[in-house]
N, CA, C and O of each residue as an XYZ file, in Angstrom:
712
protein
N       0.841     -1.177      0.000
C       0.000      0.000      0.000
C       0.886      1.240      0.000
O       1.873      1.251      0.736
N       0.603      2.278     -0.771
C       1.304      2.996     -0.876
C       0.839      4.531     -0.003
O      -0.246      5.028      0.301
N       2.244      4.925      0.189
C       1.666      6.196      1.680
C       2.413      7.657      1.431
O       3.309      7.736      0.590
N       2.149      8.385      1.921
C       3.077      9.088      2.284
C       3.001      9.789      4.183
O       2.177      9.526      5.059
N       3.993     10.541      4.219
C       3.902     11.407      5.891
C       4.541     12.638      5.743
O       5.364     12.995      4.901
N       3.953     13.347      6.855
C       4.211     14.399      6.881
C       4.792     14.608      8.760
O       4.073     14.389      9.735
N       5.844     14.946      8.786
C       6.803     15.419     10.367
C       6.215     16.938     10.977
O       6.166     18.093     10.556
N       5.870     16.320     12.029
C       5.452     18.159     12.244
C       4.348     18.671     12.449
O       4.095     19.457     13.363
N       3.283     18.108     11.276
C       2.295     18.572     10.622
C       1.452     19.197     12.027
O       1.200     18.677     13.113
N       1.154     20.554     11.456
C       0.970     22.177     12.465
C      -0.878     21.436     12.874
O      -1.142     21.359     14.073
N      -1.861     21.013     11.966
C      -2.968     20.599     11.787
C      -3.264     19.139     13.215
O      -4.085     19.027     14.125
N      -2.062     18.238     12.705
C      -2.194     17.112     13.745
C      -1.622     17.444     14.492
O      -1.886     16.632     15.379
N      -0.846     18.198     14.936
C      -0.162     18.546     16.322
C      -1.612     19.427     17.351
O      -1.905     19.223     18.529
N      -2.225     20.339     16.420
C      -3.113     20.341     17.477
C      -4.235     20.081     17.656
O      -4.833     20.475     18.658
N      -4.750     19.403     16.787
C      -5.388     18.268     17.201
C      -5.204     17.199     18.466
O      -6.230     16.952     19.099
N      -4.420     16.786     18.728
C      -3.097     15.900     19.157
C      -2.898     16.451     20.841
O      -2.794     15.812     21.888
N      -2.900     17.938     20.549
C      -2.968     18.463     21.715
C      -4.142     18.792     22.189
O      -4.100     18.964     23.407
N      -5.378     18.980     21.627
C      -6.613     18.934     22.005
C      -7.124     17.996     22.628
O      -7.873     18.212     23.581
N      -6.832     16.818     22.229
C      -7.280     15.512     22.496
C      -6.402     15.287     24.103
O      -6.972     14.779     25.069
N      -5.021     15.742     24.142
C      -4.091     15.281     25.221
C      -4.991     16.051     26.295
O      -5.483     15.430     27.237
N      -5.218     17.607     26.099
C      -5.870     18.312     26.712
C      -7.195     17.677     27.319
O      -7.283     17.927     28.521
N      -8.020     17.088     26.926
C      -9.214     16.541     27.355
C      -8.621     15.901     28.654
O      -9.044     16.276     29.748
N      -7.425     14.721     28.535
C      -7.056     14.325     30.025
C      -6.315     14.682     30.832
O      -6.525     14.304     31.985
N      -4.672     15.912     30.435
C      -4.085     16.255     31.291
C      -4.179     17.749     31.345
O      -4.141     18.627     30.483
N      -4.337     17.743     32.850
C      -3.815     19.109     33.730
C      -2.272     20.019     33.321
O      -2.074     21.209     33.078
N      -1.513     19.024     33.375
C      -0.138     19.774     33.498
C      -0.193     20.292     31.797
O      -0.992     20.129     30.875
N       1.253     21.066     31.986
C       1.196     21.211     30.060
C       1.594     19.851     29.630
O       2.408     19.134     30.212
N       0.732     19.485     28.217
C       1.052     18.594     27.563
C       2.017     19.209     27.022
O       2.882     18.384     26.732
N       2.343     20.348     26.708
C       3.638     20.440     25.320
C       4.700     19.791     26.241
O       5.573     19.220     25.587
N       4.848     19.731     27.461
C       6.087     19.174     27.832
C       6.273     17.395     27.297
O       7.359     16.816     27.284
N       5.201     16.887     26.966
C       4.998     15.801     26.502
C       4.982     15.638     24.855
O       4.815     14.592     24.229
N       5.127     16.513     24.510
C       5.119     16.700     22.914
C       6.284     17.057     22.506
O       6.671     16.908     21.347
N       7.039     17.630     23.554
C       8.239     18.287     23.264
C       9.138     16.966     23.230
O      10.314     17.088     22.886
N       8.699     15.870     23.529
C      10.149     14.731     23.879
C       9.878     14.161     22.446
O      10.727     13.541     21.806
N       8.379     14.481     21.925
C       8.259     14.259     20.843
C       7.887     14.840     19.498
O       7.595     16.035     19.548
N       7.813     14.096     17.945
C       7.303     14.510     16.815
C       6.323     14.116     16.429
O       6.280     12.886     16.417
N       4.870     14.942     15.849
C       4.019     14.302     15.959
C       4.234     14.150     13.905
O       4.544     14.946     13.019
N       3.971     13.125     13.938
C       4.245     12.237     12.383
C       2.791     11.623     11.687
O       2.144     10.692     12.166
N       2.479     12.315     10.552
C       0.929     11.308     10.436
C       1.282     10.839      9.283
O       2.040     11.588      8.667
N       0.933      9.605      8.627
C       1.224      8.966      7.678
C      -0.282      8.551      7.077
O      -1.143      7.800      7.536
N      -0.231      9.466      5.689
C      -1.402      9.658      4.971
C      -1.458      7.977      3.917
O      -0.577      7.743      3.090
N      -2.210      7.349      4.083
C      -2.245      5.867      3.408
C      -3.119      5.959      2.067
O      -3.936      6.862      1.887
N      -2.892      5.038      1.236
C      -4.178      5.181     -0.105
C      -5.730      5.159      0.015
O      -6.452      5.525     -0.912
N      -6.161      4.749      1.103
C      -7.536      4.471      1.231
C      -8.267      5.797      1.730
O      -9.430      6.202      1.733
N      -6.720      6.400      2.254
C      -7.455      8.292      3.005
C      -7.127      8.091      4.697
O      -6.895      9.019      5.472
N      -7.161      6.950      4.970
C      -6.175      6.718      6.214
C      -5.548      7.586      6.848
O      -4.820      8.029      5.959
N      -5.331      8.092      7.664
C      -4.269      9.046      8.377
C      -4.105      8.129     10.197
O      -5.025      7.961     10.998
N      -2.377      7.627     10.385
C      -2.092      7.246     11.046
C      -1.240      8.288     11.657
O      -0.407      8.973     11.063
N      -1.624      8.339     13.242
C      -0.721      8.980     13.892
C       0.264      8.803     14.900
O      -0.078      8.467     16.034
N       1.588      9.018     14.564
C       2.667      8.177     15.585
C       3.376      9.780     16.127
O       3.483     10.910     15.650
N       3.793      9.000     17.534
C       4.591      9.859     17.676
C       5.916      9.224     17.777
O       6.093      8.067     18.158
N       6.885     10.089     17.394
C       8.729      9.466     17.267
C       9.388     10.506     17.924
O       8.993     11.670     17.987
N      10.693      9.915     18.547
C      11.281     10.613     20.058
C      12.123     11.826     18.681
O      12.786     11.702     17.651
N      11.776     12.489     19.188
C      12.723     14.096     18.813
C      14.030     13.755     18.410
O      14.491     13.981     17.291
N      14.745     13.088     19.544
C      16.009     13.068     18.404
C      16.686     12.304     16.925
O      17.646     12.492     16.178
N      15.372     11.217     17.062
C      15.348     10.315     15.889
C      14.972     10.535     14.946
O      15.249      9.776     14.017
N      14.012     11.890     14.692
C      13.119     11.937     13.944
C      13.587     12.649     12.447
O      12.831     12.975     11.532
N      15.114     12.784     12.503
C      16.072     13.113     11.503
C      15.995     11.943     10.535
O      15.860     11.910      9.312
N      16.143     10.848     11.594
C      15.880      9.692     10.307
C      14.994      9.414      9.778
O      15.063      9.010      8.618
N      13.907      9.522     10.395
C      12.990      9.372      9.221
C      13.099      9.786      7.794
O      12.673      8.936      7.012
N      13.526     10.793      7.303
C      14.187     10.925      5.774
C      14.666     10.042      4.958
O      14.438     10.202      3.759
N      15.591      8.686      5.483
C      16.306      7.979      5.244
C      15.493      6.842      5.427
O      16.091      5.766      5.413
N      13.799      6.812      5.659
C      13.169      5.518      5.494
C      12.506      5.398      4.681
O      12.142      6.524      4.340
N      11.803      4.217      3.727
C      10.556      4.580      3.027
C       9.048      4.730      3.608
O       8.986      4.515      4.819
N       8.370      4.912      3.259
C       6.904      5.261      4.155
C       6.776      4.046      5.490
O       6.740      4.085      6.720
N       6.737      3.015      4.440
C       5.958      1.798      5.130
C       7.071      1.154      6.252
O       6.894      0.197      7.006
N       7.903      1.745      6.147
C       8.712      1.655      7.672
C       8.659      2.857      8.216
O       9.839      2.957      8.552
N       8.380      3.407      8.402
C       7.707      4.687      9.383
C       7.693      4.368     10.476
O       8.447      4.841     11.326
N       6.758      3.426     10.699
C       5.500      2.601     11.811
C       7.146      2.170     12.837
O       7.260      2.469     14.025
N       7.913      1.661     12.267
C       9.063      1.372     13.348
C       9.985      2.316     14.021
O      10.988      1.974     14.648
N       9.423      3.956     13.782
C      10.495      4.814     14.590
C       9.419      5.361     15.494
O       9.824      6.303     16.175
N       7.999      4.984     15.711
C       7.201      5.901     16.746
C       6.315      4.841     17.513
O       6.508      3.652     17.763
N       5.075      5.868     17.850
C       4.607      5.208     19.180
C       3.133      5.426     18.046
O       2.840      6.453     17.434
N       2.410      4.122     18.042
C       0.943      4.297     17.516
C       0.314      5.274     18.059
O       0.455      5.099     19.269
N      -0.213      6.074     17.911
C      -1.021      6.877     18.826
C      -2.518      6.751     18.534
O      -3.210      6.184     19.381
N      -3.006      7.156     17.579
C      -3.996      7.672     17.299
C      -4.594      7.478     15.351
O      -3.739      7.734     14.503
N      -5.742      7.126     14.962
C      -5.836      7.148     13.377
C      -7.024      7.515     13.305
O      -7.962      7.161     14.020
N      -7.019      8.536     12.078
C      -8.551      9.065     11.598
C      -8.808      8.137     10.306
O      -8.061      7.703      9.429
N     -10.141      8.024     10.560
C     -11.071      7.527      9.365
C     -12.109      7.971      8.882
O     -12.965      8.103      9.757
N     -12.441      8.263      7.902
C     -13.743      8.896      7.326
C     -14.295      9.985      8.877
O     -15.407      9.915      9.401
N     -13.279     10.805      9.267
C     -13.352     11.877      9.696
C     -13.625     11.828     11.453
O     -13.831     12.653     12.344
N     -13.479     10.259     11.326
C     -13.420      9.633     12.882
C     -12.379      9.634     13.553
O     -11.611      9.358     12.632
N     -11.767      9.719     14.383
C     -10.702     10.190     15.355
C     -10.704      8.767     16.388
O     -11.502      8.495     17.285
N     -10.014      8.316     16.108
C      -9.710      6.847     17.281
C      -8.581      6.743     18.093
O      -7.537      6.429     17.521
N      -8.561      6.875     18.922
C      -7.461      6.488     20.290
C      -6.964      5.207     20.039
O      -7.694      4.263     19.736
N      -5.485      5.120     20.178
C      -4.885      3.460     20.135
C      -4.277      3.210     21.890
O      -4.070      4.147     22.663
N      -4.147      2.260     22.110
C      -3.548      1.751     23.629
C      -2.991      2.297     23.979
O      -3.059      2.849     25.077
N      -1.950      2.396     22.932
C      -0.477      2.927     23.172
C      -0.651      4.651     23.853
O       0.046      5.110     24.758
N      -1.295      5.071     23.434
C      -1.626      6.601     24.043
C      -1.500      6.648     25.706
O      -0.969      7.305     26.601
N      -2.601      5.166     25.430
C      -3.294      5.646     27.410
C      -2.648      5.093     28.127
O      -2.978      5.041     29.312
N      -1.380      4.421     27.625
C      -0.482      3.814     28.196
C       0.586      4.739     28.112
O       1.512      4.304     28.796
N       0.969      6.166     27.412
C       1.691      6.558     27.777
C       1.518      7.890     28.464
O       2.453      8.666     28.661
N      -0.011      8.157     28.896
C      -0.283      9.527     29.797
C      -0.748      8.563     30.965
O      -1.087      9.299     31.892
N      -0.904      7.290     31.310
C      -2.157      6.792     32.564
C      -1.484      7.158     33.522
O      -2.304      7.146     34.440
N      -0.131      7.614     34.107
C       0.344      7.726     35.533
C       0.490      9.637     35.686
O       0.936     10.311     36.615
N      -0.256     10.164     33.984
C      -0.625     11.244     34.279
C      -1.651     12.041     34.003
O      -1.598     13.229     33.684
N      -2.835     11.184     34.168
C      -4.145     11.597     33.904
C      -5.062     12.316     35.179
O      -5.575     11.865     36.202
N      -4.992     13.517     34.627
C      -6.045     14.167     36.001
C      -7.134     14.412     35.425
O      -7.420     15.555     35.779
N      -8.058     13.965     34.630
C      -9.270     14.206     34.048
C     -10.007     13.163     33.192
O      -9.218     12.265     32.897
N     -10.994     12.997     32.787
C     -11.670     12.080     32.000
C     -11.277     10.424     32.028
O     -10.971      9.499     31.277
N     -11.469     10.685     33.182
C     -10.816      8.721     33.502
C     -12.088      8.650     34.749
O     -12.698      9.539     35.343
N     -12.149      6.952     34.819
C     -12.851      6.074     35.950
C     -11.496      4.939     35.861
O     -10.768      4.404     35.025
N     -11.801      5.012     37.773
C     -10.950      3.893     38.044
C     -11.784      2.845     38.751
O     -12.343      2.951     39.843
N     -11.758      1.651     37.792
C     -12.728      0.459     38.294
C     -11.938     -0.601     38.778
O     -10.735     -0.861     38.754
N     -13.230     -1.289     39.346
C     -12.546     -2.336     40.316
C     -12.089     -3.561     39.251
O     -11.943     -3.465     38.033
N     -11.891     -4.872     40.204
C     -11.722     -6.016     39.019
C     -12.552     -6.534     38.614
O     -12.570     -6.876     37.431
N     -13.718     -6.822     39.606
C     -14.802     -7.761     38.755
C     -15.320     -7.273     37.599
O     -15.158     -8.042     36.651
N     -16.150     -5.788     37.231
C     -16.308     -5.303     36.055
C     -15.109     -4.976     34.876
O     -15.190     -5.158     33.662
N     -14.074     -4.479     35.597
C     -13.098     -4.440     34.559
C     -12.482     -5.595     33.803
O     -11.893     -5.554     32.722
N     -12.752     -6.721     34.647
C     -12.408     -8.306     33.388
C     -13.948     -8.164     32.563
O     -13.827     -8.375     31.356
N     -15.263     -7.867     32.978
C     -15.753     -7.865     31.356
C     -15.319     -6.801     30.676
O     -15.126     -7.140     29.508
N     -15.069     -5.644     30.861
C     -14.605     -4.997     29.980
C     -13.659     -5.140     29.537
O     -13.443     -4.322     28.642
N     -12.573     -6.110     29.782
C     -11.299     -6.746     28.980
C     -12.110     -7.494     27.759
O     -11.681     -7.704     26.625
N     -13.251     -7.800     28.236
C     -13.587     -8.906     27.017
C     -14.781     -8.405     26.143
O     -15.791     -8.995     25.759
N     -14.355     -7.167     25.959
C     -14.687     -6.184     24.856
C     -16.443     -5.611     25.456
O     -17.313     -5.150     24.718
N     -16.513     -5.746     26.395
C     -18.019     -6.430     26.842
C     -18.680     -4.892     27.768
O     -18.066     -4.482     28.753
N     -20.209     -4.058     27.178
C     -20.193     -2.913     28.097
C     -20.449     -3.458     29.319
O     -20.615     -4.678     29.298
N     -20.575     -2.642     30.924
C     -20.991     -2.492     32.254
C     -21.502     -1.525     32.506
O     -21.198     -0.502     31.891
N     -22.344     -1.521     33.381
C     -22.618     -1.091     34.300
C     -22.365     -1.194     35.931
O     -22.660     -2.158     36.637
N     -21.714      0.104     36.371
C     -20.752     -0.015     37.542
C     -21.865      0.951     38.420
O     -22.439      1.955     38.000
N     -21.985      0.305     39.812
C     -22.359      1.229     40.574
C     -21.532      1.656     41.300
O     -20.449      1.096     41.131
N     -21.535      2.519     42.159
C     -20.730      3.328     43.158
C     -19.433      2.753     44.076
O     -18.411      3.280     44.516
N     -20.034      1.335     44.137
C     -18.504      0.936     44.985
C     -18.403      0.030     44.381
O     -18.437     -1.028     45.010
N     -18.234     -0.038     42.900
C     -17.355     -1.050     41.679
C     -16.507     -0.160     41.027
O     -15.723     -0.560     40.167
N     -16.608      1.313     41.438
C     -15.859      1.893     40.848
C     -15.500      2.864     42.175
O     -16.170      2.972     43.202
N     -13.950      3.690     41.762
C     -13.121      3.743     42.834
C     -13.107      5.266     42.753
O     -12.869      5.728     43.869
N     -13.236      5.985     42.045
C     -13.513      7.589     41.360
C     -13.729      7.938     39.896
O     -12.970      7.441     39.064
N     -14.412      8.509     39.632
C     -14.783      8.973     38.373
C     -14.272     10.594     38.333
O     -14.536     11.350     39.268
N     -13.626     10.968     37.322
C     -13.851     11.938     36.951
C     -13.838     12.339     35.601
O     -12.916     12.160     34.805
N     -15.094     12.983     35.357
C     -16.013     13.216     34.159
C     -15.347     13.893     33.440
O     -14.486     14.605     33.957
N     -15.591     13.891     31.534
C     -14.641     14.810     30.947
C     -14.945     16.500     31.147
O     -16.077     16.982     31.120
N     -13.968     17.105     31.307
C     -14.147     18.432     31.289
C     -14.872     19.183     30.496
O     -15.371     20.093     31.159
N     -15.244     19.246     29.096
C     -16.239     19.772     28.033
C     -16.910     18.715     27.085
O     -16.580     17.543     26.898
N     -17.812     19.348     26.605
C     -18.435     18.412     25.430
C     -17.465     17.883     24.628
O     -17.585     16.684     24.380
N     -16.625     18.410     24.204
C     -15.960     17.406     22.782
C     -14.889     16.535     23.453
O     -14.122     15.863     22.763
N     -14.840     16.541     24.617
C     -14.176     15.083     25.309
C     -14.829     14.278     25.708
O     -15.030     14.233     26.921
N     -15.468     13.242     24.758
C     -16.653     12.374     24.769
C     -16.044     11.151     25.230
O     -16.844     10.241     25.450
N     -14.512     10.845     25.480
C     -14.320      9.419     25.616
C     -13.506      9.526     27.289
O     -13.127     10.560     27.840
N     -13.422      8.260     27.759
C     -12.777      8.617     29.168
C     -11.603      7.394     29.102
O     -11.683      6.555     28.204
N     -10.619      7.343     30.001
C      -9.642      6.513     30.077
C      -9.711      5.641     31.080
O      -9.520      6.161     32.180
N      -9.909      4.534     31.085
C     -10.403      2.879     31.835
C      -9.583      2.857     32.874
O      -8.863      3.748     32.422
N      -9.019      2.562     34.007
C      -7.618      2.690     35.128
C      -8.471      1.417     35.566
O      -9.671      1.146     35.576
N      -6.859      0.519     36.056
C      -7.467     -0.531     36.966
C      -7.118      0.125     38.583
O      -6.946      1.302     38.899
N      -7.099     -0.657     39.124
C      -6.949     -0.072     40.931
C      -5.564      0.413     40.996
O      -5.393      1.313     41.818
N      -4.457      0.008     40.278
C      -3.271      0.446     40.008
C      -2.572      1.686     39.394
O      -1.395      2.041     39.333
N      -3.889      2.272     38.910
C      -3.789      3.531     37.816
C      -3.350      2.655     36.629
O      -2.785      3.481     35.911
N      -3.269      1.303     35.914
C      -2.971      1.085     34.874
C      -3.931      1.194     33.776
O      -5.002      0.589     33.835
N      -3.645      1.860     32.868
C      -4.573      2.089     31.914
C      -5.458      0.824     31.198
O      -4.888      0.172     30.323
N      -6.307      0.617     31.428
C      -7.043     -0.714     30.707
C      -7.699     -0.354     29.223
O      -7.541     -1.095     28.253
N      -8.395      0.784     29.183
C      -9.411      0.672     27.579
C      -9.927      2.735     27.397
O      -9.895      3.623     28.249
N     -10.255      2.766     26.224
C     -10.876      3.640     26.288
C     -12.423      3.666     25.992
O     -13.021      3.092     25.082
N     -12.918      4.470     26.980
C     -14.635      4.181     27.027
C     -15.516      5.596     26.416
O     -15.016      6.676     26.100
N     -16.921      5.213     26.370
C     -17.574      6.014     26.492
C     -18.199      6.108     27.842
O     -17.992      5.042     28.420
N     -18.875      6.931     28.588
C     -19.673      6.325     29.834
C     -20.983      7.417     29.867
O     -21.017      8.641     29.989
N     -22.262      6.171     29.665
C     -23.427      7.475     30.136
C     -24.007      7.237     31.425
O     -23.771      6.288     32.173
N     -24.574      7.933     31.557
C     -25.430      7.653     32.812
C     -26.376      6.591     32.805
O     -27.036      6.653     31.769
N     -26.721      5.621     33.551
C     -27.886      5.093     33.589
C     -29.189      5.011     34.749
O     -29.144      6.045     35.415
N     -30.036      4.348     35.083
C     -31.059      4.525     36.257
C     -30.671      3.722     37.221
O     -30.232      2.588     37.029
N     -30.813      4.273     38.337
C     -30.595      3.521     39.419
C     -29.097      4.240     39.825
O     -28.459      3.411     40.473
N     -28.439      5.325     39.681
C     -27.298      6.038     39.813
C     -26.071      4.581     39.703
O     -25.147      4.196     40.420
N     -26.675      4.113     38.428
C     -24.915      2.880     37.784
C     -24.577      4.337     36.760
O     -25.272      5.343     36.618
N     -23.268      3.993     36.156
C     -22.754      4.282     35.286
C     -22.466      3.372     33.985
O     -21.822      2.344     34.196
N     -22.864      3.632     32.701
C     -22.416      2.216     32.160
C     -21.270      2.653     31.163
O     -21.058      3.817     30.822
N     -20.706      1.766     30.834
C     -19.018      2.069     30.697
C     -19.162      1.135     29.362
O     -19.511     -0.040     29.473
N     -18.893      1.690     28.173
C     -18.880      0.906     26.841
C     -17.492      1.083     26.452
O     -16.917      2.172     26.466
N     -16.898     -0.177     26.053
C     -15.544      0.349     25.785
C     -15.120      0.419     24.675
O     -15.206     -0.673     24.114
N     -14.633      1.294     23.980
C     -14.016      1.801     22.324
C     -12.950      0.933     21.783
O     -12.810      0.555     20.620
N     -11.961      0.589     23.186
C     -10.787     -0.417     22.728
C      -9.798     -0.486     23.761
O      -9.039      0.410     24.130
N      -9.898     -1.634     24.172
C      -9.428     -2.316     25.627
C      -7.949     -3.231     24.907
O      -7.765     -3.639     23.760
N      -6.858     -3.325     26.460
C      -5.743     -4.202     25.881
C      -6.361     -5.574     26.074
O      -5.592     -6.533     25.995
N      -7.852     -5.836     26.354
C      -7.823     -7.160     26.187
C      -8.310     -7.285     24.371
O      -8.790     -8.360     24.010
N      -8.185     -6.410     23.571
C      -8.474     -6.672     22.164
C      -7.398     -7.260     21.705
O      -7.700     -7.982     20.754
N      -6.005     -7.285     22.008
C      -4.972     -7.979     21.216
C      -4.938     -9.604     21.425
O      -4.319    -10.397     20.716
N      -5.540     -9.836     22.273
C      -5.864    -11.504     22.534
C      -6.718    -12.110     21.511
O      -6.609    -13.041     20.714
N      -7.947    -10.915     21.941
C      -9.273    -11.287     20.700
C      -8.782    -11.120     19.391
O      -8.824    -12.127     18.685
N      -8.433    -10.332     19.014
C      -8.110     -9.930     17.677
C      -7.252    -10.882     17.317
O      -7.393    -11.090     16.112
N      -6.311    -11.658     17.853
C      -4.792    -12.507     17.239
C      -4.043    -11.695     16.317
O      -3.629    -12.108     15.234
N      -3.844    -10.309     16.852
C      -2.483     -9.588     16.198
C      -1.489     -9.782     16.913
O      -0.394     -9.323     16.586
């Protein structure tokens, strides 16, 4: 498949930072700064977004497209104008998330390993805190450890549960057989 990328790009960077913004407090640029944000435009209209450590990101010049994918961190890919979170993200802000996360217990959080929604009431889950504005519609999964498990949606339901649908959990790489 044939691709190209763009280093830098002013458009996905803040985007990139909008999105970081939904979960952290501190400045994200200090988190952007260790890195390059890199999107790699694919034939189908694809746009993959990695990030690659700052000082490497010289080489990239010296690769062809489709090795790209081996100098960064998956982050993030748009599709037909959809915006999707990859693991790798919430695995690299979860020990610094002060916003848009629930931290659940274990019994609900193994179905939600197995791609599966819940409903959590009050002492299945350990704190919630809700996203800060409307266009931070998704929240970040924490097990009791602060380890990042999935990214969710969560609405309200009756009976003061919360139900927790998940977008894409690390128990998908089992299911999936990648």
């Amino acid at each position: 498949m044939k691709c190209k990328y763009h280093v830098d790009d002013k458009t996905t960077t803040r985007l990139l930072e909008n999105v970081l913004a939904c979960y952290l407090d501190q400045p994200y640029h200090r988190l952007l700064r260790e890195y390059v944000v890199v999107n790699v435009v694919l034939e189908d209209g694809r746009i993959e977004i990695l990030l690659t450590p700052r000082y490497s990101a010289n080489l990239l010049s010296l690769l062809p497209c489709e090795h790209v994918y081996t100098m960064g961190l998956h982050v993030a890919s748009i599709h037909r104008r959809d915006l999707r979170l990859h693991l790798s993200l919430g695995q690299l802000i979860e020990h610094v998330i002060t916003r848009s996360y629930i931290i659940v217990r274990e019994k609900p959080l193994r179905k939600l390993l197995y791609g599966r929604q819940v409903f959590v009431s009050e002492d299945e889950y350990i704190e919630y805190v809700p996203p800060p504005r409307e266009e931070c519609k998704r929240v970040a999964v924490l097990d009791e450890n602060r380890r990042f498990a999935a990214w969710g949606v969560i609405r309200q339901a009756s009976g003061g549960k919360l139900l927790i649908k998940p977008l894409v959990d690390v128990g998908w790489y089992l299911r999936s057989g990648v």
